[in-house]
C-alpha positions in Angstrom: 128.9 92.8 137.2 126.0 94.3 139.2 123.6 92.4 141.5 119.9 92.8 141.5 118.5 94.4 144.4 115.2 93.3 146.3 112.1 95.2 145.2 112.0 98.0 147.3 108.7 99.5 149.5 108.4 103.4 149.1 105.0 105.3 149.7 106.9 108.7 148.2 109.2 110.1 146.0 111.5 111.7 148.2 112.2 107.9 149.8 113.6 107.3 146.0 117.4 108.6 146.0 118.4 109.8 142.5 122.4 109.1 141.0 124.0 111.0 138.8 124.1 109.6 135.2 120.8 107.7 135.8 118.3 106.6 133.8 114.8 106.9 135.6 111.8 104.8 134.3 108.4 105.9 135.8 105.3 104.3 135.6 102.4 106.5 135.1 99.0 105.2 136.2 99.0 104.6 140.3 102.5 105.8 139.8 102.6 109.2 139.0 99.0 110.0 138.3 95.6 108.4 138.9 91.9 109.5 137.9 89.2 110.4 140.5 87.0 107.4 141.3 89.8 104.6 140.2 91.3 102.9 142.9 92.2 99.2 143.7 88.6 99.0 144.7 87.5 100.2 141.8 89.7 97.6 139.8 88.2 94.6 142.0 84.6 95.8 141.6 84.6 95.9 137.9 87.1 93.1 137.6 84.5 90.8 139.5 81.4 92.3 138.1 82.8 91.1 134.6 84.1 88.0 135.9 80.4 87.4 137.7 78.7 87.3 134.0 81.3 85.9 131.9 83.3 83.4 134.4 86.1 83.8 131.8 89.5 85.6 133.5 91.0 86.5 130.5 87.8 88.3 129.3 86.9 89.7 132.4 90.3 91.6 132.1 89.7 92.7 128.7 86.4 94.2 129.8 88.0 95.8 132.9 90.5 97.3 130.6 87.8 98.6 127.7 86.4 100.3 130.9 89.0 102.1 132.1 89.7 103.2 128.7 86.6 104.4 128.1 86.7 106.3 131.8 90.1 107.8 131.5 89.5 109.5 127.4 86.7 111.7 129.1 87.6 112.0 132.5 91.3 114.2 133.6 93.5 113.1 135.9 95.4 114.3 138.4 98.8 113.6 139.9 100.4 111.9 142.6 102.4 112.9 145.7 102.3 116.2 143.9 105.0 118.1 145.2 107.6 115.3 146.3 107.4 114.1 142.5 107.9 117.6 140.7 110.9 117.9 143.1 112.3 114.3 142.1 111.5 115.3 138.7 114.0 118.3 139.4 116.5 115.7 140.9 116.2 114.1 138.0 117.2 117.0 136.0 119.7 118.1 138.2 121.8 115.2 138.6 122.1 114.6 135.0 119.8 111.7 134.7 117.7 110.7 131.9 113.9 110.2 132.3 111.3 107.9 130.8 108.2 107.1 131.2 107.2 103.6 130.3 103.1 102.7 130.4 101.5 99.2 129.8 98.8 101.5 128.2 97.8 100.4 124.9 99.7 102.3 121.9 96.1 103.0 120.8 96.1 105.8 123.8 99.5 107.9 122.9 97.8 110.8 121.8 95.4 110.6 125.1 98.3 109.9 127.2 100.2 113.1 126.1 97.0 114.8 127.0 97.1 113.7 130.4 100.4 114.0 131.0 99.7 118.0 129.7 97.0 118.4 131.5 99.2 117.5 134.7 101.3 120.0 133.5 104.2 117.6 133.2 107.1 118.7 130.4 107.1 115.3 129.4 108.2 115.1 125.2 106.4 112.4 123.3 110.0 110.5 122.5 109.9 110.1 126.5 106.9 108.2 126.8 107.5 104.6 126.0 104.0 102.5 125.7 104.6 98.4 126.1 102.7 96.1 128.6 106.0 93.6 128.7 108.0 96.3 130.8 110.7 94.2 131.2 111.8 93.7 127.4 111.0 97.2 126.8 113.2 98.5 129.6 115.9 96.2 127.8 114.8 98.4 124.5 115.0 101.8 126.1 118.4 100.7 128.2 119.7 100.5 124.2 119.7 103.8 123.9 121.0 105.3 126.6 124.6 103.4 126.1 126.7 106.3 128.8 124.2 104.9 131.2 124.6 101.8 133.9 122.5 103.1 136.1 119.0 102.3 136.2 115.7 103.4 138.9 112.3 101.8 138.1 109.3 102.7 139.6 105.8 101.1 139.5 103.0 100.7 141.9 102.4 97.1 140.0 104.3 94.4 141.3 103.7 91.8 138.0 105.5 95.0 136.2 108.1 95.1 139.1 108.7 91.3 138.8 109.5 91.4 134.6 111.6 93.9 134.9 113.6 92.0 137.4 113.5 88.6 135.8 115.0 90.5 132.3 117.5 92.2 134.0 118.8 88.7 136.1 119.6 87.3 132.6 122.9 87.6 131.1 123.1 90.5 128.8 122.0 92.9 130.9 124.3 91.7 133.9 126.1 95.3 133.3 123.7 97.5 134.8 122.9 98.5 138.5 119.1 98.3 138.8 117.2 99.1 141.4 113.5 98.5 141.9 111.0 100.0 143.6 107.2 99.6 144.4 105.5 102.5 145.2 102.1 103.1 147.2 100.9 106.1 147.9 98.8 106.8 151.0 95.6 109.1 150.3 
């Protein structure tokens, strides 16, 4: 039986050792890439600008999000700590580990998301690219099939995501696995 590890601080990939035999779970947006313009500025400004006229949270997020959607279908993106994550994406590779990238992006956006992902120029196959807001559960999913693996890196710059992976991971059936966590913030 493993134990969970604390969340982790890294501002890079290259903090993030890779094991062999590991399964690697990357967030994309404010993990890997991000879109001119959208920052966590950006995300309070419009957040509060639809709060301001609808004093409703819950649709205030809903119009954040239609936002950002509409933003990131015309506008490209571009990716993040550039060179430190094409070389972890080699580690990856090298050490015999599997990667995945899991999005809270709608399911609605797959098709835009493999567009971003090639216009990054990341060699990233559809089957690779899970797309499931409850990250937690779906890392339980994806775990599934990967049953040679015990070994498990997650990466997201959003701590809610961080804290349902961990919570899913502390319960008994998935006791088996050595997890760790890590929050990542890049510095401009």
């Amino acid at each position: 039986m493993y134990s969970i590890l604390m969340i982790q601080q890294v501002n890079s990939f290259n903090q993030i050792p890779v094991t062999l035999n590991t399964l690697v779970v990357l967030d994309i947006d404010e993990t890997i890439m991000a879109f001119p313009g959208v920052n966590k500025t950006w995300w309070r400004e419009t957040y509060g600008k639809h709060f301001d006229s609808t004093n409703d949270k819950t649709a205030a997020e809903n119009l954040t999000l239609q936002e950002w959607r509409e933003y990131v279908e015309v506008n490209k993106p571009y990716l993040l700590d550039e060179k430190k994550l094409k070389k972890f994406l080699e580690e990856i590779e090298s050490k015999s580990s599997q990667l995945v990238l899991l999005t809270a992006r709608d399911p609605v956006m797959t098709e835009i998301t493999h567009l971003h992902l090639s216009h990054c120029e990341l060699a990233i196959t559809p089957d690779q690219v899970v797309h499931d807001e409850n990250k937690g559960e779906a890392l339980a999913r994806i775990i599934r099939s990967y049953p040679e693996i015990s070994k498990i890196i997650f990466v997201d710059d959003f701590e809610k995501n961080l804290l349902s992976v961990k919570a899913r991971f502390a319960q008994d059936d998935m006791n088996n696995f050595d997890l760790k966590l890590y929050q990542i913030t890049h510095r401009n």
